[in-house]
Backbone as a chain_set.jsonl record, in Angstrom:
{"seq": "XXXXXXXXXXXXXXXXXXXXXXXXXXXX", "coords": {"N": [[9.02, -0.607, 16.551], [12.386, 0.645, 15.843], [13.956, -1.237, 14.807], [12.474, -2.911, 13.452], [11.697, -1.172, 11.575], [13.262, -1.357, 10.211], [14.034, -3.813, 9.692], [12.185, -4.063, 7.545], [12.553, -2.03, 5.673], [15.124, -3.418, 4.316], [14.063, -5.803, 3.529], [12.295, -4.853, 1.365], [14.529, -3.765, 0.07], [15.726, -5.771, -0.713], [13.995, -6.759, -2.727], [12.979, -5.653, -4.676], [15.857, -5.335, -5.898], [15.878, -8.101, -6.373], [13.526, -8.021, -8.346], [14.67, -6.13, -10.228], [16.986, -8.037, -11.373], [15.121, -10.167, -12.367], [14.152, -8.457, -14.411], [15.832, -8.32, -16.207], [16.897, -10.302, -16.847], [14.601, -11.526, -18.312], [14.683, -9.214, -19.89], [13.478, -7.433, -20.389]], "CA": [[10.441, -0.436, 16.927], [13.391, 0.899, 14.634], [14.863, -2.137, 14.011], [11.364, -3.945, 12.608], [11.895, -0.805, 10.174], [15.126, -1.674, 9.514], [14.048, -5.269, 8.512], [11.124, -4.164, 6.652], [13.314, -1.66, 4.631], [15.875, -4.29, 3.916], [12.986, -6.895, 2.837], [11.801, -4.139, 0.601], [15.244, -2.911, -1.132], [15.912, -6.879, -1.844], [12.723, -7.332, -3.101], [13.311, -4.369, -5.751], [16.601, -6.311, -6.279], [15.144, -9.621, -7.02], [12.532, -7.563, -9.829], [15.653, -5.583, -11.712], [17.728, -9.272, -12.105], [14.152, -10.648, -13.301], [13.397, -8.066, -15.855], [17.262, -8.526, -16.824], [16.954, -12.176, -17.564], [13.608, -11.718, -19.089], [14.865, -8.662, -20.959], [12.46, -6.287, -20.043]], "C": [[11.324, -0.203, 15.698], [13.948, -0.261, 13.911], [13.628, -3.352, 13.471], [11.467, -3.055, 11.392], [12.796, -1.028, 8.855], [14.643, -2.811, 8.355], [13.11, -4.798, 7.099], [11.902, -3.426, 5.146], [14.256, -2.554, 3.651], [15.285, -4.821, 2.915], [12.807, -6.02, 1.178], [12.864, -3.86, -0.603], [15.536, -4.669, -1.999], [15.052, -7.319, -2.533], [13.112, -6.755, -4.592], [14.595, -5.173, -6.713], [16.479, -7.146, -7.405], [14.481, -9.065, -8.57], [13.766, -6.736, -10.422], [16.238, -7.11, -12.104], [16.559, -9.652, -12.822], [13.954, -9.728, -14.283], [15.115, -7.792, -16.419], [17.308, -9.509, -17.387], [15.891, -12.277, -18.638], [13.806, -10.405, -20.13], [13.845, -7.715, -21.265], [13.212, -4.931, -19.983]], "O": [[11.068, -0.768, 14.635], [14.316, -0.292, 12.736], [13.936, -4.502, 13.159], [11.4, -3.578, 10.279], [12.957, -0.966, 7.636], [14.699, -2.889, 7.128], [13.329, -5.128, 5.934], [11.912, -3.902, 4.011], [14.188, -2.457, 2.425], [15.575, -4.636, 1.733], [13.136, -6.508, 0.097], [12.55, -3.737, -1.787], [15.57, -4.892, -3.209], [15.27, -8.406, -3.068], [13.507, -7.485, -5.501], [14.443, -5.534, -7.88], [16.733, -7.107, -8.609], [14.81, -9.524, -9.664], [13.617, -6.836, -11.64], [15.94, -7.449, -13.25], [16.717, -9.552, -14.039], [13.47, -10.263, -15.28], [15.295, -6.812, -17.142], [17.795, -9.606, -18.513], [16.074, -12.914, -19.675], [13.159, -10.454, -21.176], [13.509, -7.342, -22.389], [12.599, -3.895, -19.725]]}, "num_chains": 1, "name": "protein.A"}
């Protein structure tokens, strides 16, 4: 269903998120 893509997309762009602040803090 569209809206399990939805979530999955979501999941996915905050995920991406989450790994730029970590290689920001760690300076990567």
């Amino acid at each position: 269903p569209p809206e399990m893509m939805k979530m999955a997309e979501d999941k996915a762009k905050n995920i991406q998120l989450a790994w730029e602040k970590v290689k920001e803090l760690r300076g990567w």
